[in-house]
N, C-alpha and C positions, 0 to 999 in steps of 0.2 A: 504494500500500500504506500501509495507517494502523496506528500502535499504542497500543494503550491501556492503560495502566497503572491496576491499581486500589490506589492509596496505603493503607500500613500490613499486616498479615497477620501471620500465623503468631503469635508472642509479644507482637507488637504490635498493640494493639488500634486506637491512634489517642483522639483525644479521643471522652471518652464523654457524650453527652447531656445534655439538662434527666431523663432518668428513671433515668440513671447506672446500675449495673449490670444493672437488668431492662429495658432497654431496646436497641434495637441500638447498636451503637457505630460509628463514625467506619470501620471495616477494611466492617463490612459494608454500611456504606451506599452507602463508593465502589465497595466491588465492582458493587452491585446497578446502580447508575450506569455503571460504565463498563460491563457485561455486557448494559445497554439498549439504551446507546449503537452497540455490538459487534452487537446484532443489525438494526439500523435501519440503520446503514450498508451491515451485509452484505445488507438487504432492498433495498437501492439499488442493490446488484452492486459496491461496493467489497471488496478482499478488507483483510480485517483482521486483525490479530494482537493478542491481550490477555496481557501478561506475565508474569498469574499465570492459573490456571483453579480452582484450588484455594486454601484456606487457608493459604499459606504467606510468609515474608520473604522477597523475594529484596534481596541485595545492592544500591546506587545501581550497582556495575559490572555487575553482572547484568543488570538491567533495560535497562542503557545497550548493555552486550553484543548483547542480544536486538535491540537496536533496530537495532543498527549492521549484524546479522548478517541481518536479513530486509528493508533495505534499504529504510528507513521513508520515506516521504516527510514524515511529521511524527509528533508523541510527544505524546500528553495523558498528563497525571498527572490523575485525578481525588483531588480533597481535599472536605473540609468544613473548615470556621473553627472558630476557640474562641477565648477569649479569656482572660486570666490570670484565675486565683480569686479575686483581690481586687478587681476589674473591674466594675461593673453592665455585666450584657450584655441588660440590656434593650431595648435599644435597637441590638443589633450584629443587621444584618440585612445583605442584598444578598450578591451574586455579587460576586467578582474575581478578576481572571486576573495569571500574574508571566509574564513573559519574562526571558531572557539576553539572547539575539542579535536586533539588529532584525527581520532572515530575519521573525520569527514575532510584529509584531507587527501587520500585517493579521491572521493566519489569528485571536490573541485579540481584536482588535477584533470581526471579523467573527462568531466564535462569542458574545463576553459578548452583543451586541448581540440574535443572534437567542435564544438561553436566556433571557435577558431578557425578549423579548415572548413568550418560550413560558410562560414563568412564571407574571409578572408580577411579578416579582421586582427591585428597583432594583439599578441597574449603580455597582458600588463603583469602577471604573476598569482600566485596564489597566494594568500598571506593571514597569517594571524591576527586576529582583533578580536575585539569584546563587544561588536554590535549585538543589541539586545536579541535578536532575534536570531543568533548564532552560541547563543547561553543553552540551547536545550539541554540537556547531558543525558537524555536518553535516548537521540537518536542524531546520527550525523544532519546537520543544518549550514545552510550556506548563504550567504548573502552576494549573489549574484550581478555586478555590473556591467552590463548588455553592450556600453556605448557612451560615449558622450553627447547629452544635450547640448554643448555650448559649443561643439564644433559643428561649424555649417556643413559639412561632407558627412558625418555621422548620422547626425539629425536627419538627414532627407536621406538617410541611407533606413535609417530607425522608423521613420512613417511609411516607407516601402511595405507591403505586404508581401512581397517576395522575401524581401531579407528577414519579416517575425517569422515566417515558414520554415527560413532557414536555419534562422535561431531556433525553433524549435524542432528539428531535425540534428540538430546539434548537440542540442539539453537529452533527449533522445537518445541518440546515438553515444553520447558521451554515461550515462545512467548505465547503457546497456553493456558499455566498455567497463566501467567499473565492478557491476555482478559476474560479468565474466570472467575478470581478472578478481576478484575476492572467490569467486567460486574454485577455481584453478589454484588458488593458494592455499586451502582447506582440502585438494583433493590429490594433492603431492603425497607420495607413497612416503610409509614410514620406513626409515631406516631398516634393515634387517638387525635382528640382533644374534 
């Protein structure tokens, strides 16, 4: 069982674009991401759960509730980047993923790696932090960043519905590299003795 969070909603918009308020913003682009992702998985016969369905904020307890209560085997947050307003983000491109707990840092490795070549998109790293929503400790959690809002090439790369496809072919394919590679490591012969 998977679940997918799509970062910001409700009175939160999340960061907003190079086209700033006529543009989509940062709430609806993860959605569109993580609701691609949600169906390519379930076209695989995983069963999945997405923490919002609608427009709305839930809580960091909430979300973390929902995960604990359907008995996740791991938690993506989908995000997109920004950078501060005094920043040149011309130049702020690539994917990267945070973890907490080691537990998940195969499943980011294995995801940045294949989004990456679904993309074409440069791999900014995998990295340790203490984003709330990478605290779970019962089950690998990630917090996901897709792209940069604040780079013009990004952004119109990010409203494409070809590239959330791809992105989600990616989240995908990189999920399904890492049970592969975790299953394969449980199933190396024991020593003789």
């Amino acid at each position: 069982m998977r679940k997918l969070q799509p970062a910001h909603g409700g009175n939160d918009p999340g960061a907003l674009g190079v086209a700033g308020l006529t543009g989509p913003d940062e709430r609806n682009l993860n959605y569109m991401n993580a609701y691609a992702a949600y169906l390519q998985l379930r076209a695989l016969g995983a069963t999945v759960y997405m923490t919002q369905t609608n427009d709305e904020r839930l809580s960091y307890e909430q979300r973390m509730d929902i995960a604990r209560d359907t008995r996740a085997d791991f938690y993506l947050s989908f995000h997109l980047n920004s950078t501060a307003e005094s920043t040149d983000s011309t130049n702020a491109k690539g994917i990267e993923i945070y973890y907490n707990e080691e537990l998940a840092i195969p499943l980011g490795e294995a995801i940045l790696s294949e989004v990456c070549r679904s993309t074409g998109r440069r791999s900014r790293g995998v990295f340790a932090a203490t984003f709330r929503v990478t605290q779970m400790t019962h089950t690998p959690s990630l917090l996901c960043e897709m792209g940069y809002m604040v780079s013009p090439e990004e952004y119109e790369q990010l409203c494409d519905p070809q590239y959330i496809y791809r992105v989600a072919l990616g989240v995908s394919s990189g999920i399904l590299k890492a049970i592969r590679n975790a299953d394969a490591s449980t199933a190396q012969p024991q020593a003789a003795e």
